[in-house]
C-alpha positions in Angstrom: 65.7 34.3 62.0 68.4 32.2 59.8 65.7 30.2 59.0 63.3 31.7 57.7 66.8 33.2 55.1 67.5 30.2 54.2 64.0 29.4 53.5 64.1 32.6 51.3 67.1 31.5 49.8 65.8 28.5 48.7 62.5 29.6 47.1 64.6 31.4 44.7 64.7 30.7 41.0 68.4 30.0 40.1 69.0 31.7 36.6 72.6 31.7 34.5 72.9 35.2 32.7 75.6 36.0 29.8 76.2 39.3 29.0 79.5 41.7 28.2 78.0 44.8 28.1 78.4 45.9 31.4 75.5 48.3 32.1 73.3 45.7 30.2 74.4 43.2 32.7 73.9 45.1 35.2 70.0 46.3 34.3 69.9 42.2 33.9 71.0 41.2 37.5 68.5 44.4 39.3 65.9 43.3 36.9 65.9 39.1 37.4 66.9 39.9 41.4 63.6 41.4 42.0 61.6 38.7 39.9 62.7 36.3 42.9 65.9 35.1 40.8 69.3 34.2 42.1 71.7 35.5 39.1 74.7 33.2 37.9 76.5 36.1 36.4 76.4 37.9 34.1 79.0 36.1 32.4 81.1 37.9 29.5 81.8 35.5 28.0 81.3 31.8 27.0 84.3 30.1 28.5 83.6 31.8 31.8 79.7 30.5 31.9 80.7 27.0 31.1 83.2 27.1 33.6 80.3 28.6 36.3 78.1 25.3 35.3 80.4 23.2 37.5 79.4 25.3 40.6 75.5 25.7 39.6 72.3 24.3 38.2 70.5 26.7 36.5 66.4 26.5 36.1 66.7 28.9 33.7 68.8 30.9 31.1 69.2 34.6 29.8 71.9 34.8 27.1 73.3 37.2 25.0 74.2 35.4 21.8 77.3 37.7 21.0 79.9 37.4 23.9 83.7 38.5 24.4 84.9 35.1 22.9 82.2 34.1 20.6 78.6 33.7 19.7 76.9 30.9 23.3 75.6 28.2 21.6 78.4 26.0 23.1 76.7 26.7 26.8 73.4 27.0 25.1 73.8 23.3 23.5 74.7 22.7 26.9 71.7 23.7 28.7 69.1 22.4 26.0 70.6 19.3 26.9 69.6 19.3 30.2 66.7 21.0 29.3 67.0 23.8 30.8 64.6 26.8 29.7 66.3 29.2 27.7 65.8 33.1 27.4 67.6 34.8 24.2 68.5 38.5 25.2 70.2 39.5 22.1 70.3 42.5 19.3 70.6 39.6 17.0 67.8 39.7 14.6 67.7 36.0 13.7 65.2 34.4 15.9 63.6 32.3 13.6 67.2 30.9 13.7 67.2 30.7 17.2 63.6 29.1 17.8 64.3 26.0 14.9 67.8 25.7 16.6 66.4 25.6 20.0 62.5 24.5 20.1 60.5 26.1 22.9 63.5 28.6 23.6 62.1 32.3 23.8 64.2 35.7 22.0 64.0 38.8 23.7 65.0 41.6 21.5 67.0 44.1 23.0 67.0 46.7 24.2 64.1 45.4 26.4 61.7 46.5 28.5 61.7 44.9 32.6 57.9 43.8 31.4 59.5 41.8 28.6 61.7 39.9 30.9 59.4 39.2 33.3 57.0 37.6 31.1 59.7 35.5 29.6 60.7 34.5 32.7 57.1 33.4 33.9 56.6 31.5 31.0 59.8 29.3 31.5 59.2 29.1 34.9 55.9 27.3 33.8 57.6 25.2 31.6 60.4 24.0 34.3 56.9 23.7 36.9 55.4 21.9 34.2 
């Protein structure tokens, strides 16, 4: 029986999430938990996310572009880096910004439907697959 847990454990996407909107974070984590993810997060703020990356390796990204301390680009610089797929979730209106800054990243405009996400998600899965 432990197992076959840990072999569901493993089979599960591991996804870094920013958010300081509580009840936004929360529809986040139910939402990318039953998509097969394993949340890091949500963080409120940047500082707290780019501490997290010591203890994780995301696959994949969800991040708010406004947090408690500032706008994420210092974690999301990060990730691109190590090229990890990212996933804007943001009110912010500038995603042509956000495409030329980070090419192949994907903006979901909130608020957002659970369809959204998922599809978002299935496309950067393909790209970390890929």
């Amino acid at each position: 029986m432990g197992l076959a847990v840990q072999n569901e454990q493993s089979d599960l996407l591991d996804v870094i999430v920013t958010e300081d909107e509580p009840i936004v974070a929360w529809e986040l984590e139910n939402t990318l938990s039953s998509l097969g993810c394993r949340v890091a997060g949500p963080f409120p703020s940047v500082h707290s996310a780019i501490a997290a990356l010591s203890n994780c390796a995301p696959k994949i990204a969800v991040l708010d572009v406004n947090l408690q301390d500032g706008e994420v680009f210092p974690l999301a610089d990060r990730l691109y880096e190590n090229e990890v797929p990212l996933i804007f979730h943001t009110a912010n209106t500038r995603a042509d910004l956000l495409a030329s800054r980070y090419a192949g990243s994907q903006v979901v405009l909130k608020p957002s439907r659970p369809e959204q996400l998922r599809e978002a998600i299935a496309l950067a899965k393909s790209r970390f697959a890929g």
